[in-house]
C-alpha positions as CSV (number, residue, x, y, z in Angstrom):
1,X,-12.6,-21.7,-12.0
2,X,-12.0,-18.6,-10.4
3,X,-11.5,-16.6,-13.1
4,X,-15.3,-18.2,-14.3
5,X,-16.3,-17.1,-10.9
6,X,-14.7,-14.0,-11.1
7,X,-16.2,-13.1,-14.5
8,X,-19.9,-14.2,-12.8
9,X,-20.2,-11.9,-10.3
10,X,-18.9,-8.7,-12.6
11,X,-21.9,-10.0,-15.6
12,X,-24.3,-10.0,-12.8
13,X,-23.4,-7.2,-10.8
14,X,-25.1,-3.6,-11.1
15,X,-23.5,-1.6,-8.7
16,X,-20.0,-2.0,-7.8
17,X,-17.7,-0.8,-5.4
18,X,-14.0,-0.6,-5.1
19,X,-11.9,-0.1,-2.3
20,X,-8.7,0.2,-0.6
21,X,-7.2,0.3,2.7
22,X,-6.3,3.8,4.6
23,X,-3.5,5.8,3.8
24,X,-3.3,4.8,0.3
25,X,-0.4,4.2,-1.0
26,X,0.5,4.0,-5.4
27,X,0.1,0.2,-5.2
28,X,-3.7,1.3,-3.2
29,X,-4.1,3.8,-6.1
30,X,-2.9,2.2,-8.9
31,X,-5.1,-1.0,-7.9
32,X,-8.2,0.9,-7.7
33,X,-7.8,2.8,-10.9
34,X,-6.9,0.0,-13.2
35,X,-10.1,-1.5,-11.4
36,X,-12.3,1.0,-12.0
37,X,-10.9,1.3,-15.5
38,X,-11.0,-2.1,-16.1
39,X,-14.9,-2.4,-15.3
40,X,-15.3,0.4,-17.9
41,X,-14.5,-1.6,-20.7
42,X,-17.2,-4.4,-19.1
43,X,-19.5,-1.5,-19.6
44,X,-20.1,-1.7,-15.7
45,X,-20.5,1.4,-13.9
46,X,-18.3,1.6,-10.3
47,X,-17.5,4.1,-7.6
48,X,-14.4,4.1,-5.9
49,X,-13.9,5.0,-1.7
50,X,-10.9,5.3,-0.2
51,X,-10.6,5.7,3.9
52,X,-9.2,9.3,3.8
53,X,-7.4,11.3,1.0
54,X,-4.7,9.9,-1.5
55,X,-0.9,11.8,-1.5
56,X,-0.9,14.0,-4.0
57,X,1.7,13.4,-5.9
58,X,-0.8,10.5,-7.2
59,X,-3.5,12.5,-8.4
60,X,-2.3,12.6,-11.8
61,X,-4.5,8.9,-11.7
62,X,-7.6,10.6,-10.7
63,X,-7.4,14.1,-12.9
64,X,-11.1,14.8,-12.4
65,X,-11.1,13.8,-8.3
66,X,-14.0,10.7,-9.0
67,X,-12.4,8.8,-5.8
68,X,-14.9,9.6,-3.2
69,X,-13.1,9.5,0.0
70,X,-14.8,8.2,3.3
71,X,-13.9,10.9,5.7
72,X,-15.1,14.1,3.3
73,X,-18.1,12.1,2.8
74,X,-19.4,9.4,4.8
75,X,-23.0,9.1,4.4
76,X,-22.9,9.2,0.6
77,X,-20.1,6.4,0.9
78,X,-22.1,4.5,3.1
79,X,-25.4,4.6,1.2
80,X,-23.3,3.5,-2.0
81,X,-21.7,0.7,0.4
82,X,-25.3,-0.4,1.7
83,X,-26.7,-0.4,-2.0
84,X,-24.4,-2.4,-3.9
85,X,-24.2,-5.8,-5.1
86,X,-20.4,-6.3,-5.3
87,X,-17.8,-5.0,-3.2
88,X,-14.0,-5.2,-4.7
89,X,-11.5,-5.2,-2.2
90,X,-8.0,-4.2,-3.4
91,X,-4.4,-4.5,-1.8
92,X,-5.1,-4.8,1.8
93,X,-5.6,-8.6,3.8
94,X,-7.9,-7.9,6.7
95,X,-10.9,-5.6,7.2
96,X,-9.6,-3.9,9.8
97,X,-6.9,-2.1,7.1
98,X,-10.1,0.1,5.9
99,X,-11.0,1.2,9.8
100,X,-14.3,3.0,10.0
101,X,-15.5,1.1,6.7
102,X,-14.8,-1.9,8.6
103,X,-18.4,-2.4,10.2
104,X,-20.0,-0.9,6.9
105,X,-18.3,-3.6,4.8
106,X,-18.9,-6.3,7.0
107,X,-22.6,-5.6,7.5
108,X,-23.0,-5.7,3.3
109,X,-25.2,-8.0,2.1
110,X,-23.2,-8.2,-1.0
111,X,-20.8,-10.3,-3.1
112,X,-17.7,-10.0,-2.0
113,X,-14.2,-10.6,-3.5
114,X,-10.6,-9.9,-2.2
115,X,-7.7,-9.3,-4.1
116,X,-4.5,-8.8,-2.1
117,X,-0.8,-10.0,-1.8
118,X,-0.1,-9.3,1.7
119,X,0.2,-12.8,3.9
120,X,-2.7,-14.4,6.2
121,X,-5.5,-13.0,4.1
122,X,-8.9,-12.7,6.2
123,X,-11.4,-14.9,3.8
124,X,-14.4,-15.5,5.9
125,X,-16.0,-12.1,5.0
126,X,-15.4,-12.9,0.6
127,X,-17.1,-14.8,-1.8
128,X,-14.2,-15.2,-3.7
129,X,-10.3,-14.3,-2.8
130,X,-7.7,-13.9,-5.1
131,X,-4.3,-14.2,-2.5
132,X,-0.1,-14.2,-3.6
133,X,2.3,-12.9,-1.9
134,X,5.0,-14.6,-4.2
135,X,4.7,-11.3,-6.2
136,X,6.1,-7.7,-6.3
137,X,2.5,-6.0,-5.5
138,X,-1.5,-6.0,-5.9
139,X,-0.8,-3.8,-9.5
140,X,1.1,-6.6,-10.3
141,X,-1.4,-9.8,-9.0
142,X,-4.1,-7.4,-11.0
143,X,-2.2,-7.4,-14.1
144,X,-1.9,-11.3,-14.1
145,X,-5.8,-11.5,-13.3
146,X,-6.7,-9.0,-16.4
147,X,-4.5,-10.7,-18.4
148,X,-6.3,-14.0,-18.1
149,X,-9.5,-12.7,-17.9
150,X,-9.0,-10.9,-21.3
151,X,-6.6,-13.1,-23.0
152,X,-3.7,-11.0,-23.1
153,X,-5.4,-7.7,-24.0
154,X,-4.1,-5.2,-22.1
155,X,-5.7,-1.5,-22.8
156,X,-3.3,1.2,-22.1
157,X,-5.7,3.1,-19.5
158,X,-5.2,0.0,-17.5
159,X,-1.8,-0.5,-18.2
160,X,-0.9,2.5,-16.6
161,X,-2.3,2.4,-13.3
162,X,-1.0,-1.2,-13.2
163,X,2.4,0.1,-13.8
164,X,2.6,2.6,-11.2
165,X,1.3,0.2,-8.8
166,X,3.9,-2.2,-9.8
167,X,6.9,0.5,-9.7
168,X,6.1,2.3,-6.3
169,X,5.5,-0.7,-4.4
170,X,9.1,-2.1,-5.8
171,X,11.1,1.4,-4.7
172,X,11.4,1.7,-8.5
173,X,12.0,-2.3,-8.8
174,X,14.6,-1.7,-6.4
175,X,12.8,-5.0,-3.9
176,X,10.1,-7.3,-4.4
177,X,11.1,-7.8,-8.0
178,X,11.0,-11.3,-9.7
179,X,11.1,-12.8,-12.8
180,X,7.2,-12.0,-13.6
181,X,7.6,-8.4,-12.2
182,X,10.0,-7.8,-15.4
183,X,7.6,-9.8,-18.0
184,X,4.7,-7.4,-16.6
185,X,7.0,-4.5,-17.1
186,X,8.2,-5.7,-20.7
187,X,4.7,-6.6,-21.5
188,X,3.1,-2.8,-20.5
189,X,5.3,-1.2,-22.1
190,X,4.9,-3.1,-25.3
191,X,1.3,-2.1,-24.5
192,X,2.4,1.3,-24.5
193,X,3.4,3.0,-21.6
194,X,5.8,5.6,-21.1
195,X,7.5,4.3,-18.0
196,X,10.2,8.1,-18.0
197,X,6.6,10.1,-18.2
198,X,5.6,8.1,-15.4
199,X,8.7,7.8,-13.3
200,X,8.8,11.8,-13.6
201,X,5.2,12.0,-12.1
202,X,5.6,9.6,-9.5
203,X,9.0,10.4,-8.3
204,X,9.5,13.9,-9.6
205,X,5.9,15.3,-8.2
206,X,7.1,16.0,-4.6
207,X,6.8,20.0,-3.5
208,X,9.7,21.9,-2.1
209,X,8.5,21.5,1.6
210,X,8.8,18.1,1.4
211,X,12.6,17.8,0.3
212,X,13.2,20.2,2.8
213,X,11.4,18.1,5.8
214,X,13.6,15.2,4.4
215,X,16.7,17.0,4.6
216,X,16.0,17.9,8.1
217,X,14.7,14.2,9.1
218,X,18.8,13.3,7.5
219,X,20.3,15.8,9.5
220,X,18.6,15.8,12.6
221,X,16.1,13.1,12.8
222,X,17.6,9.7,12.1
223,X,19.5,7.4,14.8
224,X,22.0,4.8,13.4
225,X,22.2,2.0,15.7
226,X,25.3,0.0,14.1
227,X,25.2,-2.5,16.5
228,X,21.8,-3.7,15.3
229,X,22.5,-3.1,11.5
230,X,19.5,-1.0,11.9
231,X,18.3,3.0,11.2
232,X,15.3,5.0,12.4
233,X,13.7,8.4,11.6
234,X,11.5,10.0,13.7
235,X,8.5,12.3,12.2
236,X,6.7,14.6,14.9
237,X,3.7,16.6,14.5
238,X,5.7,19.8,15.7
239,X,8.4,18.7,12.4
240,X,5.4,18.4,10.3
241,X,3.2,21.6,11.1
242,X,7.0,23.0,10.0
243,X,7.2,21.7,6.6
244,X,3.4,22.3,5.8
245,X,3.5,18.1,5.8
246,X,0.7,15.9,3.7
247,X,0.0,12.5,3.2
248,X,2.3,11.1,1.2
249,X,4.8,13.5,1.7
250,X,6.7,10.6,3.6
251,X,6.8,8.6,0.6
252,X,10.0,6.4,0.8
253,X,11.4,7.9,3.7
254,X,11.9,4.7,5.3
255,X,13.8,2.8,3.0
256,X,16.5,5.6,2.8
257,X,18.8,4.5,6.1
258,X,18.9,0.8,3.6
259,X,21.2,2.9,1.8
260,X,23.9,3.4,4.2
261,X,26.3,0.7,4.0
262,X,25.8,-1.9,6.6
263,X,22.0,-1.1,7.8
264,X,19.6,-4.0,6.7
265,X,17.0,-2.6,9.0
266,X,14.9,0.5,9.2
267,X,12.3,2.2,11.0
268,X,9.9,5.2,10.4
269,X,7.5,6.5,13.0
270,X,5.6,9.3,11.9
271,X,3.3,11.1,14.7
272,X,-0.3,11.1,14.6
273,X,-3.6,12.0,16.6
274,X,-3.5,9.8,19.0
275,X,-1.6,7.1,17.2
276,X,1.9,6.9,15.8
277,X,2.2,4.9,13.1
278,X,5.2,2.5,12.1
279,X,6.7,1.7,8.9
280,X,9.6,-1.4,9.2
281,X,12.1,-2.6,6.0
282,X,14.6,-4.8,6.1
283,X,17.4,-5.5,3.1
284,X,18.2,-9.3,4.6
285,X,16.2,-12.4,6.0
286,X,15.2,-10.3,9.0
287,X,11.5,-10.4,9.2
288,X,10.0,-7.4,10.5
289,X,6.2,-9.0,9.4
290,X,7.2,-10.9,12.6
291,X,8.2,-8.2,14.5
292,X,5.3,-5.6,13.6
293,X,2.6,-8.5,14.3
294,X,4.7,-8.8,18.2
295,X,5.3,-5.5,19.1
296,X,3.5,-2.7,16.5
297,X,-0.2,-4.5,16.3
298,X,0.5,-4.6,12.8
299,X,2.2,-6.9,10.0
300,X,2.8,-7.2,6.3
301,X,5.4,-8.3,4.6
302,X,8.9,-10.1,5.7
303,X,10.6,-7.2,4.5
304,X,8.2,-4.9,4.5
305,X,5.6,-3.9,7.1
306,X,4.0,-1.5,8.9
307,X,1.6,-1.1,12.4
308,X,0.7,1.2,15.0
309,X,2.0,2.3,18.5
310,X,-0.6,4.0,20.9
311,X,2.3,5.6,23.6
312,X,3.6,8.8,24.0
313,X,5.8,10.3,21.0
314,X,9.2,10.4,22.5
315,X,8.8,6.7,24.0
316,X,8.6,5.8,20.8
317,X,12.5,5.5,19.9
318,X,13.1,3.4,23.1
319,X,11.0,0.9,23.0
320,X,11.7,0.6,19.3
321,X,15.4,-0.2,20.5
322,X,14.2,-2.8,23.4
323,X,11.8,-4.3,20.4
324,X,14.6,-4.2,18.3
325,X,17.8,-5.9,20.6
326,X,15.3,-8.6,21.8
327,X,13.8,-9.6,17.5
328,X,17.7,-9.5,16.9
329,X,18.7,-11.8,19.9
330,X,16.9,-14.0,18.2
331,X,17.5,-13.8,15.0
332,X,21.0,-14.4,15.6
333,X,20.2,-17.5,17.2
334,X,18.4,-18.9,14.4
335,X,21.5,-18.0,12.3
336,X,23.9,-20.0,14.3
């Protein structure tokens, strides 16, 4: 039935609209692409908006720079918001992920339909809502939703997004990954893509300034805290104004203290005007979806979230630690 429904509003719909949430990551990206893409073969016609600019190791997936993105240019993304009949909503679970698009979005008079695997989707504002968070990413939801919608056929232009999606949002099936994340794999390739071509361009497309900022965050940034079984790195403005830093740039820098033995938990907080933003993993049954929603206005995943602080910079690392020994007070308690 939702698939029917699904199918209904796409037929009728003249002028669609895609989106994703801010700071787009390759699951954002990859969603959006293999969206757009997919409407393509409908014959529909569809524009995509993103809150601010892409990283750029990802613009391989928009070669001739179609994404129009809000904050280069709001008015003509909010006339195209005001003027379409169907908005798509990709990888993100509330509104308030797309932040100045938020009012714009919710004062549309048009269909509506979410698509997202991040827990407590907000559904009121959608016609229809496609939610699972039993699954490695959005690419992959997607890629189930394509392939019933057109019986298995899956066109390599859509494949390819959808594995990149997939891939990024797994660390390179590294978490996330179950038994349907490899049958999506097994089945795009078949379809024909060249998952070492795309492995290069994903995770071989960084610039020199950005190893180097990563090799300074290692050496001079990042606080082990073995008594927690936890790992931070802290990203200032001053460190990024050094390495000539963009979005994106910061790309898996929080998963890499997981890889020292005996830290299941890490943090990344990564300076901003007049925000800091947070980025939480865990390796174990630690949830830090619990502890983002209680102590970085934020959420996601269990073992993968992310959220906001608004206090000074070098506050930051403390009250991360006074977060930290009171979530893993508890936590030991449940374990007992």
């Amino acid at each position: 039935m939702q698939i029917d429904r699904f199918s209904e509003l796409i037929l009728s719909a003249n002028e669609l609209v895609i989106l994703s949430h801010t700071n787009p990551d390759g699951d954002a990206i990859g969603s959006v692409v293999a969206m757009k893409r997919f409407l393509t073969l409908q014959g529909k016609q569809s524009t995509i908006i993103i809150p601010n600019k892409h990283p750029e190791y990802l613009s391989f997936l928009d070669p001739d720079g179609e994404m129009l993105v809000y904050k280069e240019n709001r008015k003509r993304a909010e006339n195209i918001i005001r003027s379409c009949d169907l908005i798509l909503a990709l990888d993100f679970n509330q509104l308030s992920r797309i932040d100045e698009l938020e009012p714009i979005v919710r004062e549309s008079l048009s269909h509506k339909v979410l698509v997202d695997h991040h827990p407590s989707p907000e559904k009121g504002p959608f016609d229809l809502v496609f939610s699972e968070t039993e699954i490695s990413s959005n690419c992959e939801l997607l890629y189930w939703l394509f392939n019933s919608y057109r019986n298995g056929e899956m066109p390599l232009e859509v494949a390819e997004p959808l594995y990149v999606g997939m891939m990024t949002d797994t660390n390179n099936f590294a978490n996330s990954v179950l038994a349907s994340t490899f049958k999506m794999a097994s089945n795009l390739i078949e379809a024909g893509v060249d998952k070492e071509r795309l492995q290069h361009l994903v995770f071989g497309g960084f610039n020199e300034s950005r190893m180097r900022l990563m090799g300074h965050l290692l050496s001079e940034k990042m606080t082990i805290l073995p008594e927690f079984e936890a790992g931070f790195i802290m990203l200032s403005k001053e460190d990024q104004e050094r390495f000539s830093f963009s979005e994106g740039d910061s790309e898996g820098f929080v998963n890499i203290p997981l890889s020292i033995k005996g830290i299941n938990i890490s943090a990344l907080f990564t300076e901003s005007e007049g925000v800091v933003r947070v980025s939480l993993r865990s390796s174990n049954d630690f949830s830090v979806n619990k502890m983002a929603r209680r102590f970085f206005n934020g959420g996601g995943h269990e073992r993968a979230s992310g959220g906001k602080l608004f206090i000074p910079f070098d506050q930051v690392a403390d009250y991360f630690m006074e977060s930290l020994n009171i979530c893993i007070e508890e936590y030991r308690n449940e374990q007992i």
